[in-house]
KELO-14311 format. One record per residue (C-alpha): residue in three letters; x, y, z; residue number from 1. Coordinates in nm, 3 decimals. Example, Ala and Ser with C-alpha at 12.3 -4.5 7.8 and 13.67 -1.06 7.14 Angstrom:
REM KELO-14311
+-----+---------+---------+---------+-----+
!   r !       x !       y !       z !   k !
+-----+---------+---------+---------+-----+
! ALA !   1.230 !  -0.450 !   0.780 !   1 !
! SER !   1.367 !  -0.106 !   0.714 !   2 !
+-----+---------+---------+---------+-----+
//
This chain:
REM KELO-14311
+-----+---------+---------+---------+-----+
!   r !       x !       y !       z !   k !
+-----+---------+---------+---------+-----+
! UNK !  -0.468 !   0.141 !   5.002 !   1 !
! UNK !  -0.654 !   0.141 !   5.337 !   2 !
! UNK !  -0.812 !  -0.197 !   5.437 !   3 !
! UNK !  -1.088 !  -0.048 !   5.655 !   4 !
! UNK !  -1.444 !  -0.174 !   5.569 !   5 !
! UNK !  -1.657 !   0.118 !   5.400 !   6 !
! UNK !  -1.870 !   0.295 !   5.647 !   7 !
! UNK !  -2.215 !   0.173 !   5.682 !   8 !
! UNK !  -2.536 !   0.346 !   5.449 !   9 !
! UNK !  -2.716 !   0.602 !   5.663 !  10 !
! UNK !  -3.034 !   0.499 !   5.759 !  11 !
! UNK !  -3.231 !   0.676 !   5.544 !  12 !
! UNK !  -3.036 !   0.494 !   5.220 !  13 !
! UNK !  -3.231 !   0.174 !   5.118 !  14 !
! UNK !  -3.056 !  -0.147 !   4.916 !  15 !
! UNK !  -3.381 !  -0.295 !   4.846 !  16 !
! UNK !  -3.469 !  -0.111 !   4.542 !  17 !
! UNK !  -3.467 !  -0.400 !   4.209 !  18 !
! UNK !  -3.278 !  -0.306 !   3.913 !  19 !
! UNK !  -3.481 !  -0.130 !   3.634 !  20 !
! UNK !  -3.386 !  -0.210 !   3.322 !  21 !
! UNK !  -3.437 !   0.042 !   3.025 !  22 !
! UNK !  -3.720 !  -0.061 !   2.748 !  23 !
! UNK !  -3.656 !  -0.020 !   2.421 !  24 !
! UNK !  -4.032 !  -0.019 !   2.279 !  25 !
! UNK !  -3.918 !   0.121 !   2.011 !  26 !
! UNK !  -3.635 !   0.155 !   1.775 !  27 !
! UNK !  -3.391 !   0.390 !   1.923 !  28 !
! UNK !  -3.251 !   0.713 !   1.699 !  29 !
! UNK !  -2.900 !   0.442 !   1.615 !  30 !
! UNK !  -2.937 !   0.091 !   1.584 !  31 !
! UNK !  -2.711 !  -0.097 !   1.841 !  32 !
! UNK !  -2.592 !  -0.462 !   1.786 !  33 !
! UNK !  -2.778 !  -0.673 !   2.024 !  34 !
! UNK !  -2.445 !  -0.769 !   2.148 !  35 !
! UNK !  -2.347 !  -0.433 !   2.287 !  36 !
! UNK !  -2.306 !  -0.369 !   2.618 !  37 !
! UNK !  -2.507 !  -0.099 !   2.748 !  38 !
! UNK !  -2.358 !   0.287 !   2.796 !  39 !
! UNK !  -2.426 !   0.337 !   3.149 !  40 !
! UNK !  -2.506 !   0.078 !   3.428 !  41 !
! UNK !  -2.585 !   0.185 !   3.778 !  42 !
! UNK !  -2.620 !  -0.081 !   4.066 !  43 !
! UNK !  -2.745 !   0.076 !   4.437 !  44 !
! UNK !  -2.562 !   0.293 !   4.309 !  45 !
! UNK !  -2.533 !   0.577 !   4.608 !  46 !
! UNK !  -2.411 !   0.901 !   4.674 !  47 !
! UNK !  -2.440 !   1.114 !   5.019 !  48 !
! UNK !  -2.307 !   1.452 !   5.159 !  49 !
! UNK !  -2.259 !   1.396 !   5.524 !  50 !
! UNK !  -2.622 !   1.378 !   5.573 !  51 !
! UNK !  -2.725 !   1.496 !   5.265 !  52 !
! UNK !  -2.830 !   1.251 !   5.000 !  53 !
! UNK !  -2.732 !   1.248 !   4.674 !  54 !
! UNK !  -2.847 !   0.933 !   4.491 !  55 !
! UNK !  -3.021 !   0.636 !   4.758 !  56 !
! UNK !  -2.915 !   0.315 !   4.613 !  57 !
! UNK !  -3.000 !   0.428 !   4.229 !  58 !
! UNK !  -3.075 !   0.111 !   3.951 !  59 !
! UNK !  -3.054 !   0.172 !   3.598 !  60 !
! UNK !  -2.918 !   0.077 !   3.250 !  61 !
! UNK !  -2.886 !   0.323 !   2.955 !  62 !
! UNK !  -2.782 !   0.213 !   2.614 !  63 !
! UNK !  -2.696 !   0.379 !   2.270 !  64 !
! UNK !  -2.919 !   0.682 !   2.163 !  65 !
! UNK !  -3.115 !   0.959 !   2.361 !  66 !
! UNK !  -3.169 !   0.937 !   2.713 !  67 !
! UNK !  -3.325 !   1.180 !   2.914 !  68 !
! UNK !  -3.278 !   1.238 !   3.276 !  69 !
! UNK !  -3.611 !   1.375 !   3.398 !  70 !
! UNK !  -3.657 !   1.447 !   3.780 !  71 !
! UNK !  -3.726 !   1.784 !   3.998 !  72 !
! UNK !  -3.394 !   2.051 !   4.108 !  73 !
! UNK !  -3.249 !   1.804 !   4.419 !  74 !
! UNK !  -3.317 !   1.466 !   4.233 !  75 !
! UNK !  -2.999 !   1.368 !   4.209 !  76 !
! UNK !  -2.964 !   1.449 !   3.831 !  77 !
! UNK !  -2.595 !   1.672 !   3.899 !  78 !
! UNK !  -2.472 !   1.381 !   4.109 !  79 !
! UNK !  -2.552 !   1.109 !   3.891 !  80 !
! UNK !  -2.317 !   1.263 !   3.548 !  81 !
! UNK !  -2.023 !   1.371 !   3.816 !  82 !
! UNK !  -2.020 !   1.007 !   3.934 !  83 !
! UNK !  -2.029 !   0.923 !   3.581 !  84 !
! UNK !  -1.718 !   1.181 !   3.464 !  85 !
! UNK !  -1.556 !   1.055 !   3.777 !  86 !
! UNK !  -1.517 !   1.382 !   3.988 !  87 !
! UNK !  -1.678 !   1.264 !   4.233 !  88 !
! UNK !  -1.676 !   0.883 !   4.402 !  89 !
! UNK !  -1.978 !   0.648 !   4.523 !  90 !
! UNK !  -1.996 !   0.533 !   4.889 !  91 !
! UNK !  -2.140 !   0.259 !   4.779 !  92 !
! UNK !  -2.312 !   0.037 !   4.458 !  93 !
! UNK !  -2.138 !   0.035 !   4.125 !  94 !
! UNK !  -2.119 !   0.208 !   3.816 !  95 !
! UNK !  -1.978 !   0.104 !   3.456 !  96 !
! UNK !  -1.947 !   0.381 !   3.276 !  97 !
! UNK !  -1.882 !   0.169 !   2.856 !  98 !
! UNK !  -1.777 !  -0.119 !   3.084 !  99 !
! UNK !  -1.536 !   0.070 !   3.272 ! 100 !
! UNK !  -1.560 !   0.186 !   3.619 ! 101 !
! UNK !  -1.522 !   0.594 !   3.660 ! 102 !
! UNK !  -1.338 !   0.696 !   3.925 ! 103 !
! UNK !  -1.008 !   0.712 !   3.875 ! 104 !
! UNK !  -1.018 !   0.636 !   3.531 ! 105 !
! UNK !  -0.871 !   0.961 !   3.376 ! 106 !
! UNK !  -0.832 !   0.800 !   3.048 ! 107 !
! UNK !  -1.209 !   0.769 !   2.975 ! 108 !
! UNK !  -1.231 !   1.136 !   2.949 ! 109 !
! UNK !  -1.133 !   1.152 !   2.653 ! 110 !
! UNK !  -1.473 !   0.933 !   2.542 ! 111 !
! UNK !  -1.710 !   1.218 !   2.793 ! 112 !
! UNK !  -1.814 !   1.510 !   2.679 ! 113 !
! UNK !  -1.990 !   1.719 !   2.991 ! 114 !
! UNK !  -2.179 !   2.034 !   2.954 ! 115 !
! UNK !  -2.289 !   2.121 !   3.322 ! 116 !
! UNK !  -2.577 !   2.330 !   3.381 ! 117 !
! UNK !  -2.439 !   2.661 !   3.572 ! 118 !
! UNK !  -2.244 !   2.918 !   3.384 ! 119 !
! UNK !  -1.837 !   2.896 !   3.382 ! 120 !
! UNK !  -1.782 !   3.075 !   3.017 ! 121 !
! UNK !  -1.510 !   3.369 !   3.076 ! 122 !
! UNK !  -1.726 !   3.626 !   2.930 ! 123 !
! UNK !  -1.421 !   3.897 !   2.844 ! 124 !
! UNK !  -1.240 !   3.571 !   2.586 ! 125 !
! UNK !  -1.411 !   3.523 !   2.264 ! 126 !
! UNK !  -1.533 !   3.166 !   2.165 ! 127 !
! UNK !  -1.293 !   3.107 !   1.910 ! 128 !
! UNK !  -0.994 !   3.159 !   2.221 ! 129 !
! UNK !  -1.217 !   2.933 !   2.468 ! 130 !
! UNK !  -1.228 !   2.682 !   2.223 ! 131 !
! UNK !  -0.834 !   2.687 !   2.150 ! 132 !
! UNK !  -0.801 !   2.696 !   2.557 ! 133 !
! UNK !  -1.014 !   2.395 !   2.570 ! 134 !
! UNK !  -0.821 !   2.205 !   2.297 ! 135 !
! UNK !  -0.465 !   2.310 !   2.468 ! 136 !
! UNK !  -0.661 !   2.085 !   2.733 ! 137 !
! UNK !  -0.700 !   1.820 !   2.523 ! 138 !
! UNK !  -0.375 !   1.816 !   2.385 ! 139 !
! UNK !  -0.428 !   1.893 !   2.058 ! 140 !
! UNK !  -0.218 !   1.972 !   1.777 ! 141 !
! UNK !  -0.278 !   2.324 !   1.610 ! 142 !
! UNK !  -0.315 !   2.191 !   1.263 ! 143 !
! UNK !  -0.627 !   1.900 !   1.378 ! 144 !
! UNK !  -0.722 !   2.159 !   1.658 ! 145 !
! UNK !  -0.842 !   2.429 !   1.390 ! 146 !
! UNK !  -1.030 !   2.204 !   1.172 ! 147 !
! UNK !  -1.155 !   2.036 !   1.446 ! 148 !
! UNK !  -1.321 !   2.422 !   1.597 ! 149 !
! UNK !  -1.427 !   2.504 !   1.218 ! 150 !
! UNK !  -1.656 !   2.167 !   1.268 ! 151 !
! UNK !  -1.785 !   2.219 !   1.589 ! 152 !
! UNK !  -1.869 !   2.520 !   1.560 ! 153 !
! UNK !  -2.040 !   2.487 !   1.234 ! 154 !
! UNK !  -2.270 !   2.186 !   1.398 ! 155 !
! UNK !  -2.380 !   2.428 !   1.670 ! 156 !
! UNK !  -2.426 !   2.685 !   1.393 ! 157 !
! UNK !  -2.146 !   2.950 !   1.579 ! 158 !
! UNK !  -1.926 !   3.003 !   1.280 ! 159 !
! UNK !  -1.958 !   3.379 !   1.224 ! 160 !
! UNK !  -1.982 !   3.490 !   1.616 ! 161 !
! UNK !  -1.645 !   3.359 !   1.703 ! 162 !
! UNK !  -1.460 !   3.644 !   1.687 ! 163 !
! UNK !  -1.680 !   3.808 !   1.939 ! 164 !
! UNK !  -1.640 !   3.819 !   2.305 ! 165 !
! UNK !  -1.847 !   3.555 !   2.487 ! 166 !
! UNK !  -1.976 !   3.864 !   2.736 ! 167 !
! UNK !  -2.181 !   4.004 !   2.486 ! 168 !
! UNK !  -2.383 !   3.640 !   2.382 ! 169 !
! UNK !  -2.702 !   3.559 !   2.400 ! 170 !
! UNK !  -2.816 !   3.248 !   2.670 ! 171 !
! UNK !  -2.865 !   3.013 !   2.349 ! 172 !
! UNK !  -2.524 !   3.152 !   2.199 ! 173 !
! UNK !  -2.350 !   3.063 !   2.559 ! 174 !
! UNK !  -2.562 !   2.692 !   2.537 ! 175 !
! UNK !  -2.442 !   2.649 !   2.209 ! 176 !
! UNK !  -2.083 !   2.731 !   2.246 ! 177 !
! UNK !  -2.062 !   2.459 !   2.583 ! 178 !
! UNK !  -2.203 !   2.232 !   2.341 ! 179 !
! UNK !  -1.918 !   2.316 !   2.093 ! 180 !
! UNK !  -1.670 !   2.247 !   2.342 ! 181 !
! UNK !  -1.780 !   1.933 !   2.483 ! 182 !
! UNK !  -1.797 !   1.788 !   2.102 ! 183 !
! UNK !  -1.432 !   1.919 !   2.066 ! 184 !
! UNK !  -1.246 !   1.613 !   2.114 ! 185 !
! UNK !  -1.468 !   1.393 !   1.947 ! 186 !
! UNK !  -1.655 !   1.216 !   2.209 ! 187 !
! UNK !  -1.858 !   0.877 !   2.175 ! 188 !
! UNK !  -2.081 !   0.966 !   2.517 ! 189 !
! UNK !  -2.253 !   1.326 !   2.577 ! 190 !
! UNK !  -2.397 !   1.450 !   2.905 ! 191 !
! UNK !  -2.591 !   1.763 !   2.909 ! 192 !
! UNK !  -2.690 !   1.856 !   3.217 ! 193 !
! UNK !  -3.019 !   2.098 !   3.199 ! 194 !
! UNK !  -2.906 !   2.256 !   2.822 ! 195 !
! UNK !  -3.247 !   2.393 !   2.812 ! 196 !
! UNK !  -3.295 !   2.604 !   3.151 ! 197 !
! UNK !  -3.343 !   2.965 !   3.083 ! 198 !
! UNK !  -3.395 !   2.949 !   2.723 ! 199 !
! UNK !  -3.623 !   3.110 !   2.542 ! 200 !
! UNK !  -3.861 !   2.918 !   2.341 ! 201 !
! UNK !  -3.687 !   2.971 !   1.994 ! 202 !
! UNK !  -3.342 !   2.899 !   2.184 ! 203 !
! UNK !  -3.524 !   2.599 !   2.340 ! 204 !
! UNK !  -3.625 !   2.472 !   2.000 ! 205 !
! UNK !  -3.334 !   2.519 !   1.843 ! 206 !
! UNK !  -3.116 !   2.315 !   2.130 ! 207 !
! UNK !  -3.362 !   2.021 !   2.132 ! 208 !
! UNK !  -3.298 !   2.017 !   1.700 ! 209 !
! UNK !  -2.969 !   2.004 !   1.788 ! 210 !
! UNK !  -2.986 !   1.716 !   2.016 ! 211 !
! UNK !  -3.177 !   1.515 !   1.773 ! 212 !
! UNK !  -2.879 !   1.580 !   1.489 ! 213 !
! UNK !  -2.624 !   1.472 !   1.742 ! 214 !
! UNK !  -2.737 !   1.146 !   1.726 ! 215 !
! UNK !  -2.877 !   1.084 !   1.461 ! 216 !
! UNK !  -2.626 !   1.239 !   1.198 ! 217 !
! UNK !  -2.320 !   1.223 !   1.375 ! 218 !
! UNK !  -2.350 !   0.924 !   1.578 ! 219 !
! UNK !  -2.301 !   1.019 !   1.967 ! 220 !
! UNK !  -2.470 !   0.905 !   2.226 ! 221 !
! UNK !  -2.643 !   1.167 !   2.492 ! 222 !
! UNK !  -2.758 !   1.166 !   2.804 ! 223 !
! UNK !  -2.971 !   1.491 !   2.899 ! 224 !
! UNK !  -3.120 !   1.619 !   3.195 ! 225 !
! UNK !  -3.441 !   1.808 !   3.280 ! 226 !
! UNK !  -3.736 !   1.923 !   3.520 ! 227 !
! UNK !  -3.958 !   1.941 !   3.205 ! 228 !
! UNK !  -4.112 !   1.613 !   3.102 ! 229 !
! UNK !  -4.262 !   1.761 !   2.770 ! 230 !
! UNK !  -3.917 !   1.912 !   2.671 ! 231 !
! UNK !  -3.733 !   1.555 !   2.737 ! 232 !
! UNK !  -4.035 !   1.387 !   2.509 ! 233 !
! UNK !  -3.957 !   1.611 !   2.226 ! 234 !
! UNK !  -3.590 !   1.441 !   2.177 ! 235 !
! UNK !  -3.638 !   1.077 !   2.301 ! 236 !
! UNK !  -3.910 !   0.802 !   2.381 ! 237 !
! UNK !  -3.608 !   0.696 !   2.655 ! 238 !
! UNK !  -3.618 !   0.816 !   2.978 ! 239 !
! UNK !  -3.535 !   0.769 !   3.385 ! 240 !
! UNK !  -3.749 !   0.968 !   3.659 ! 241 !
! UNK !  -3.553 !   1.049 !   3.903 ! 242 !
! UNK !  -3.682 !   1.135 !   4.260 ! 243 !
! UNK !  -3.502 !   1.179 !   4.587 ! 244 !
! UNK !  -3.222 !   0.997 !   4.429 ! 245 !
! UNK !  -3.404 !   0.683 !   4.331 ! 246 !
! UNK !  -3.487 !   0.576 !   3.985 ! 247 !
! UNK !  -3.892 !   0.566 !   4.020 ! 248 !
! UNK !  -3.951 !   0.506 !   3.685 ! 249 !
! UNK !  -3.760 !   0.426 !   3.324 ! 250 !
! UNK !  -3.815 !   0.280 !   2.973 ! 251 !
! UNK !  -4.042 !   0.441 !   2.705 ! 252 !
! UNK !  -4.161 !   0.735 !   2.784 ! 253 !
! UNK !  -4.539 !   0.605 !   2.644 ! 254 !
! UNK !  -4.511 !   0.355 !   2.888 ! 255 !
! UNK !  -4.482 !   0.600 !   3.163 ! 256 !
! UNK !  -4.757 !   0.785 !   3.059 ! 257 !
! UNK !  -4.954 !   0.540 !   3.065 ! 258 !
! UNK !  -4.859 !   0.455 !   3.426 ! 259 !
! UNK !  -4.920 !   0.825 !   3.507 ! 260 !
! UNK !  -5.257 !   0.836 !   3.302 ! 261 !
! UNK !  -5.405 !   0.586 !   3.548 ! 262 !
! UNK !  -5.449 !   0.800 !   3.824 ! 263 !
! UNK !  -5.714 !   1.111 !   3.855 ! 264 !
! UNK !  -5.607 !   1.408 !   3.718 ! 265 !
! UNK !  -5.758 !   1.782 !   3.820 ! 266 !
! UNK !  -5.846 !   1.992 !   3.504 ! 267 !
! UNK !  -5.960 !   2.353 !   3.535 ! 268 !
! UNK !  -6.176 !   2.466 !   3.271 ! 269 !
! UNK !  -6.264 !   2.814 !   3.241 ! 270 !
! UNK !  -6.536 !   3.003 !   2.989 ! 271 !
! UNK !  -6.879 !   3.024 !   2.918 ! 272 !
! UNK !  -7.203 !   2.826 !   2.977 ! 273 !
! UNK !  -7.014 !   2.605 !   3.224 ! 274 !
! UNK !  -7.336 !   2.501 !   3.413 ! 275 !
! UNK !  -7.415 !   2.323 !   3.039 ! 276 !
! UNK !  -7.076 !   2.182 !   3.025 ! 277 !
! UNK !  -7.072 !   2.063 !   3.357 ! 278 !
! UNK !  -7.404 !   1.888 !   3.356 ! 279 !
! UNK !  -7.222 !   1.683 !   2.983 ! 280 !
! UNK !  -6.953 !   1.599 !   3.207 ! 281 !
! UNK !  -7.105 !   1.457 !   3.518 ! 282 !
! UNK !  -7.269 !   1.131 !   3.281 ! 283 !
! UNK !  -6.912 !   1.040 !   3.160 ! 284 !
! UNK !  -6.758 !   0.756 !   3.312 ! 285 !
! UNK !  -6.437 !   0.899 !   3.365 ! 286 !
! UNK !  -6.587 !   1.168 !   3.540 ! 287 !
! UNK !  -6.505 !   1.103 !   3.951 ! 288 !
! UNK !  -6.623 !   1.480 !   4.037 ! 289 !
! UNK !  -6.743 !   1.837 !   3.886 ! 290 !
! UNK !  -6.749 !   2.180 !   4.090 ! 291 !
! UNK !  -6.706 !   2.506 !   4.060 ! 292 !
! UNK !  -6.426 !   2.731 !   4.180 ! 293 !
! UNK !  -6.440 !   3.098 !   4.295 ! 294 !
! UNK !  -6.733 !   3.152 !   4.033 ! 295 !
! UNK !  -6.970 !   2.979 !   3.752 ! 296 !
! UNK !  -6.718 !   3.083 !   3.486 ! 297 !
! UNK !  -6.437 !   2.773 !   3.640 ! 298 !
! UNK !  -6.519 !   2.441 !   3.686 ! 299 !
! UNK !  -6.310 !   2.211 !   3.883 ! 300 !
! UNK !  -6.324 !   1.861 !   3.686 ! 301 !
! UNK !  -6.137 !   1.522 !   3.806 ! 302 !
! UNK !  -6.082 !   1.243 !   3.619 ! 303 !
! UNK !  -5.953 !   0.914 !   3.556 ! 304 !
! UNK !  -5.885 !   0.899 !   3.187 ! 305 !
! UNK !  -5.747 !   1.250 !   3.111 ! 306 !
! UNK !  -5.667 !   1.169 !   2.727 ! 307 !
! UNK !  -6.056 !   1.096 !   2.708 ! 308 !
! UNK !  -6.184 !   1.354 !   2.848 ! 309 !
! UNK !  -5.964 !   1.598 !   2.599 ! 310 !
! UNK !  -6.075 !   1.417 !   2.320 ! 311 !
! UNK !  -6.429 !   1.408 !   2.392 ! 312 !
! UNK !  -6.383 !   1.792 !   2.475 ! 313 !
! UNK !  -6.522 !   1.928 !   2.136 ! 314 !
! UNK !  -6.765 !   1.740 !   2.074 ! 315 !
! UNK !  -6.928 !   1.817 !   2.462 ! 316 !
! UNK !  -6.861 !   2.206 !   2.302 ! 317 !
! UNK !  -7.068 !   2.169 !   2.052 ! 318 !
! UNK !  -7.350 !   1.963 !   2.184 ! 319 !
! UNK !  -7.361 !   2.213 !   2.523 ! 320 !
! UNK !  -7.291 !   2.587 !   2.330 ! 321 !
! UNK !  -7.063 !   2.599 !   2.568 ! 322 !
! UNK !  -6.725 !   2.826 !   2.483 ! 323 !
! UNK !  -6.325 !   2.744 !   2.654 ! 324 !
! UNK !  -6.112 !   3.033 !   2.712 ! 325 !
! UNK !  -5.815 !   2.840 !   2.936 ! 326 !
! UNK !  -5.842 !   2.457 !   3.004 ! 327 !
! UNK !  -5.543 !   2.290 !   3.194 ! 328 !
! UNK !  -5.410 !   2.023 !   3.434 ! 329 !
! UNK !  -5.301 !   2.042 !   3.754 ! 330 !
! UNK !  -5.114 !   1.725 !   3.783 ! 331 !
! UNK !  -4.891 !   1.748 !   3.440 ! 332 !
! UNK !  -4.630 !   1.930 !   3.653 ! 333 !
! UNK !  -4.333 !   1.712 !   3.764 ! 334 !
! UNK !  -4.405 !   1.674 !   4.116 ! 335 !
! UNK !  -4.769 !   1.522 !   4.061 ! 336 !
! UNK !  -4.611 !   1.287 !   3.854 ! 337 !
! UNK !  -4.337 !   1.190 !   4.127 ! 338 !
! UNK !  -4.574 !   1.227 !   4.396 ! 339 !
! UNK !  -4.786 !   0.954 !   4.253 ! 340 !
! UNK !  -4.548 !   0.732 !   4.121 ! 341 !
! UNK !  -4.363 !   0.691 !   4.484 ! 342 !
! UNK !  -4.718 !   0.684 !   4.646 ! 343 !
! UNK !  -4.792 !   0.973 !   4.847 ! 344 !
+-----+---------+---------+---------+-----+
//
């Protein structure tokens, strides 16, 4: 083992970020003893390619249930679950991955299951002879091996497309059969890495039911990654925004909102009898400013209470006449939400 000091952080990777403890508002999908260590903790924890960087001194604790991993495509999402499957080592901080350290640590394997996010299914094998490949993997016995696929595959509702060759599956088939093998050797800890990109929205819904069952009937615990904060809400109140490698945010999700709610927000409302509408709007309180866009059929609204100004949005309807074809935010994509929450 070398005795050389590690090499110094770049410059652009700060230590002075304080650890962020996850909240737990509310009860999560399993109960967990109050004496149980948590799943996942992260200390400056950091990654960096040359002078690419990959997570910049990352803080975080996850415990039993849902988590989701929400941050933009660069975040650091990817880097963060191979640091935790150990195929790839911090430069610096530490990780304890159910109180063990990662890297190196081939034996905790057999607790992680990891479904990444690009495609690596060999499309001319059918799923029943990926999923014996995969157990050969796992050195499993034929007998446990074929009861084991008859369950998997029966969770992620695959039973009668087996026998057919994975080239000629459907993107939610191909979701659901990683799924299938990742849950093959019985796993306590889950990573999904973006299961939802490219889905269609019956796919999509189908995936996020499944998420929810995994936990809650069968008792693992999963941490899932996204760019969509709406799709993460729809499995768990527990999440961690990611940006630029740093953990800007994490607890309940409510709480977050609430943090993002307190900034203006720019909603575009489109229709008739906006001059009416517009005129309602400008005596609100939460109103900061009204204009129109390219014509008197879109008005340009900003406000500081978003939540209020939907709610009070039917009853301005009727008192003005006025009629909404398309009303929407600006600012719910991702990147307001980082953008404001690291200050720029």
């Amino acid at each position: 083992m070398s005795s050389q000091a590690p090499p110094p952080l770049p410059p652009e990777i700060s230590n002075d970020i304080p650890p962020l403890p996850m909240s737990h508002g509310g009860p999560p999908p399993i109960p967990t003893a109050a004496h149980n260590s948590p799943i996942i903790q992260a200390s400056f924890l950091s990654k960096w390619y040359g002078n690419v960087i990959g997570l910049n001194g990352l803080n975080v604790t996850i415990s039993e249930g849902i988590t989701g991993i929400v941050g933009p495509n660069g975040a650091g999402k990817s880097t963060f679950f191979k640091l935790i499957i150990g195929t790839i080592k911090s430069n610096a901080g530490d990780l304890f991955v159910m109180g063990q350290r990662p890297w190196g640590n081939s034996r905790q394997l057999a607790d992680i299951g990891f479904c990444p996010d690009y495609e690596f299914l060999p499309l001319d094998m059918t799923g029943q002879q990926y999923l014996e490949f995969l157990g050969g993997l796992h050195a499993m016995d034929k007998s446990s091996l074929d009861k084991r696929i008859s369950e998997v595959t029966g969770i992620v509702k695959m039973t009668k497309d087996m026998n057919r060759k994975m080239g000629g599956y459907s993107k939610g088939m191909k979701q659901r059969l990683k799924i299938a093998g990742a849950l093959l050797h019985s796993p306590k800890l889950l990573l999904l890495d973006e299961p939802l990109s490219g889905l269609d929205p019956l796919a999509r819904r189908d995936i996020i039911l499944l998420i929810k069952r995994l936990n809650k009937d069968y008792g693992h615990t999963i941490i899932v990654s996204s760019h969509v904060l709406h799709e993460i809400e729809r499995m768990t109140h527990n999440i961690v925004l990611i940006y630029k490698g740093r953990a800007v945010a994490s607890g309940e999700i409510s709480q977050i909102r609430n943090l993002i709610s307190q900034h203006p927000h720019n909603i575009i409302v489109e229709g008739y009898k906006m001059n009416e509408l517009a005129k309602a709007l400008v005596d609100k309180d939460y109103t900061v400013s009204v204009g129109y866009n390219e014509n008197r059929f879109s008005l340009s609204v900003r406000v500081t209470r978003p939540d209020d100004f939907f709610n009070d949005m039917p009853e301005l309807l009727e008192q003005t006449g006025s009629k909404i074809e398309r009303m929407y935010s600006e600012d719910d994509n991702l990147e307001s939400v980082f953008k404001y929450l690291v200050g720029w």
